[in-house]
C-alpha positions as CSV (number, residue, x, y, z in Angstrom):
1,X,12.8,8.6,-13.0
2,X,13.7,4.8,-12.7
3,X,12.8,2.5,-15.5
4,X,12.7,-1.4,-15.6
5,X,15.6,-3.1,-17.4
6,X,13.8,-6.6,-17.1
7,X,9.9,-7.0,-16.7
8,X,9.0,-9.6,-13.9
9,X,5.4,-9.1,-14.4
10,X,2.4,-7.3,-15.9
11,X,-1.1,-7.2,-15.2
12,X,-4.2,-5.1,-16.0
13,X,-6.8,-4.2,-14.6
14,X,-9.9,-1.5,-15.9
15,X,-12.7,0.3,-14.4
16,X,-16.1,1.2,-15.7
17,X,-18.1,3.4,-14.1
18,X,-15.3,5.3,-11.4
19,X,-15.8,5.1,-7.8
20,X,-19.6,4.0,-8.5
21,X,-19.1,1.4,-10.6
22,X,-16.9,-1.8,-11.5
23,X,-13.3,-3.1,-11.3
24,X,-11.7,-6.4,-13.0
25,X,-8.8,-7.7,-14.0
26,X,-7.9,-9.2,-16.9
27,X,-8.2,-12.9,-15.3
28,X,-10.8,-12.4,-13.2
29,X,-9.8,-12.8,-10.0
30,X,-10.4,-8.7,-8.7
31,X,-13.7,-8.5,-9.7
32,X,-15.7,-5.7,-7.7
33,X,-18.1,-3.5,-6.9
34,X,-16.9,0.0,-6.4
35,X,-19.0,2.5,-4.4
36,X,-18.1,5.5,-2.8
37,X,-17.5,5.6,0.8
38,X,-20.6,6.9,3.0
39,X,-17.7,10.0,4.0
40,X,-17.4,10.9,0.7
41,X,-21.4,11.5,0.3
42,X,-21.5,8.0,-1.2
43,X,-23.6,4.7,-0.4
44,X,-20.7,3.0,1.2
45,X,-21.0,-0.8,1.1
46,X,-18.5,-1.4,-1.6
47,X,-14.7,-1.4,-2.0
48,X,-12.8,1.9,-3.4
49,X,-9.9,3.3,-4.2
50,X,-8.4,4.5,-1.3
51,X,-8.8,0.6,0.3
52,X,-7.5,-0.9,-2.8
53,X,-4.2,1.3,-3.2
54,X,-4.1,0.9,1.3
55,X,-4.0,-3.2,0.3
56,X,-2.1,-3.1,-2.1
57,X,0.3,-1.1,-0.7
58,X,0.6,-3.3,3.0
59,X,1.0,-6.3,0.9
60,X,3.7,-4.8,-1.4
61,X,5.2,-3.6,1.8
62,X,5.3,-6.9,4.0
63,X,6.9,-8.6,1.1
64,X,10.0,-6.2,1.2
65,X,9.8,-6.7,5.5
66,X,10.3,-10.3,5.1
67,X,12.8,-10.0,2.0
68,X,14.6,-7.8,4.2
69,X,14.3,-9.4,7.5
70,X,14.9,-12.6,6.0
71,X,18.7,-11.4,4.6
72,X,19.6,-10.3,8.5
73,X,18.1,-13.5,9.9
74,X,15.1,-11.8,11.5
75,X,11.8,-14.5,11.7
76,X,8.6,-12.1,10.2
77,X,6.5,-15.3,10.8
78,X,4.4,-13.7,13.3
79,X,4.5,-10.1,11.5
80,X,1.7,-7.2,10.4
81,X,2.2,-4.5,8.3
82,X,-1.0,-2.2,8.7
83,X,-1.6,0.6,5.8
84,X,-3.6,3.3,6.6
85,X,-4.8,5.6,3.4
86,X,-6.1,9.2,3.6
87,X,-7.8,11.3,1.0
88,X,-8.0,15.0,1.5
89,X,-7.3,18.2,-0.2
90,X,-4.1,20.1,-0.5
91,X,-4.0,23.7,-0.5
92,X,-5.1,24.8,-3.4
93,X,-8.3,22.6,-3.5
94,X,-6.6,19.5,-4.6
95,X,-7.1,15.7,-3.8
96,X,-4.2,14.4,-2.5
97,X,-3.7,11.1,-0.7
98,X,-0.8,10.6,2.6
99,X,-0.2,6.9,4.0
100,X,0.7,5.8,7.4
101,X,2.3,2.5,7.4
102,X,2.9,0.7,10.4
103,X,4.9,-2.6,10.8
104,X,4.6,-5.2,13.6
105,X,7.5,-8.1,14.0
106,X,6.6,-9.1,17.8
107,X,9.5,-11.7,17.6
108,X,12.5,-8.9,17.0
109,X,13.5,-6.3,19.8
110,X,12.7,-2.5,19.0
111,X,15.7,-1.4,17.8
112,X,16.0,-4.4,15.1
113,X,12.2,-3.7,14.0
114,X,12.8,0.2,12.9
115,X,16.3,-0.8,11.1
116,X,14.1,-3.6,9.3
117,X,11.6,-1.8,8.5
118,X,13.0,1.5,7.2
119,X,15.6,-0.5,4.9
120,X,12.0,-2.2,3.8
121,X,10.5,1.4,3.1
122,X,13.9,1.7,1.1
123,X,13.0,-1.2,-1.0
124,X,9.8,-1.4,-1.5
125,X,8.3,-0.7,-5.0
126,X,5.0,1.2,-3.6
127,X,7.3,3.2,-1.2
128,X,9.6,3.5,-3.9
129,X,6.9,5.4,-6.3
130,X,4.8,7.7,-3.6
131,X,8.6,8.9,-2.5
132,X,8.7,12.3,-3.1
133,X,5.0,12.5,-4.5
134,X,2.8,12.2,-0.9
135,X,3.2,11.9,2.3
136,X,4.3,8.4,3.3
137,X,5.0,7.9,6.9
138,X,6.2,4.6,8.5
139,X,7.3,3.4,11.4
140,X,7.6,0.1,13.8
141,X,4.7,-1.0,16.5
């Protein structure tokens, strides 16, 4: 297990009521409805958690393609990094989550895109914590 030597930052954010209720954080900024999605036999209409952790996770993500890029000389200006979050069950009944990430840098060749982007799978913190805990593809456009 990894621990931090030296906090950067710290927020918090709590729920009240689960998927059918309300998120905020502690300066207001997130503040949502949460509803379940029509799939999941709820109203839909609403955020959840499955699009939140998906967010979080392409944004987490295209900030380690651009650190990255940016150390080889690579230009992300033009870059996407798309998350795609599913929630199913294992086999033994279980919810479990995978996540396809795919990354887009239309101003690098093929070849320079996949070495980007798997070194940025390498560093990022969200790719750093599912590792080994779901399954986390990702790959180049």
């Amino acid at each position: 297990m990894e621990t931090i030597d030296q906090q950067l930052y710290t927020t918090t954010v709590s729920s009240k009521g689960g998927r059918d209720g309300h998120v905020r954080s502690e300066d207001g900024v997130i503040d949502l409805e949460m509803k379940a999605p029509k799939e999941l036999g709820g109203p839909g209409g609403a955020s959840n958690p499955e699009q939140l952790f998906a967010a979080g996770y392409a944004a987490c993500f295209h900030s380690a393609l651009t650190l990255v890029a940016s150390s080889q000389g690579v230009d992300t200006s033009d870059s996407t990094v798309t998350s795609t979050v599913h929630l199913g069950k294992g086999s033994e009944g279980q919810y479990v989550l995978s996540v396809e990430i795919v990354a887009e840098i239309p101003s690098a060749d093929a070849e320079t895109t996949q070495r980007v982007v798997d070194q940025a799978h390498r560093t990022c913190p969200y790719s750093r914590a599912t590792t080994g805990n779901i399954e986390v593809t990702v790959r180049a456009a």
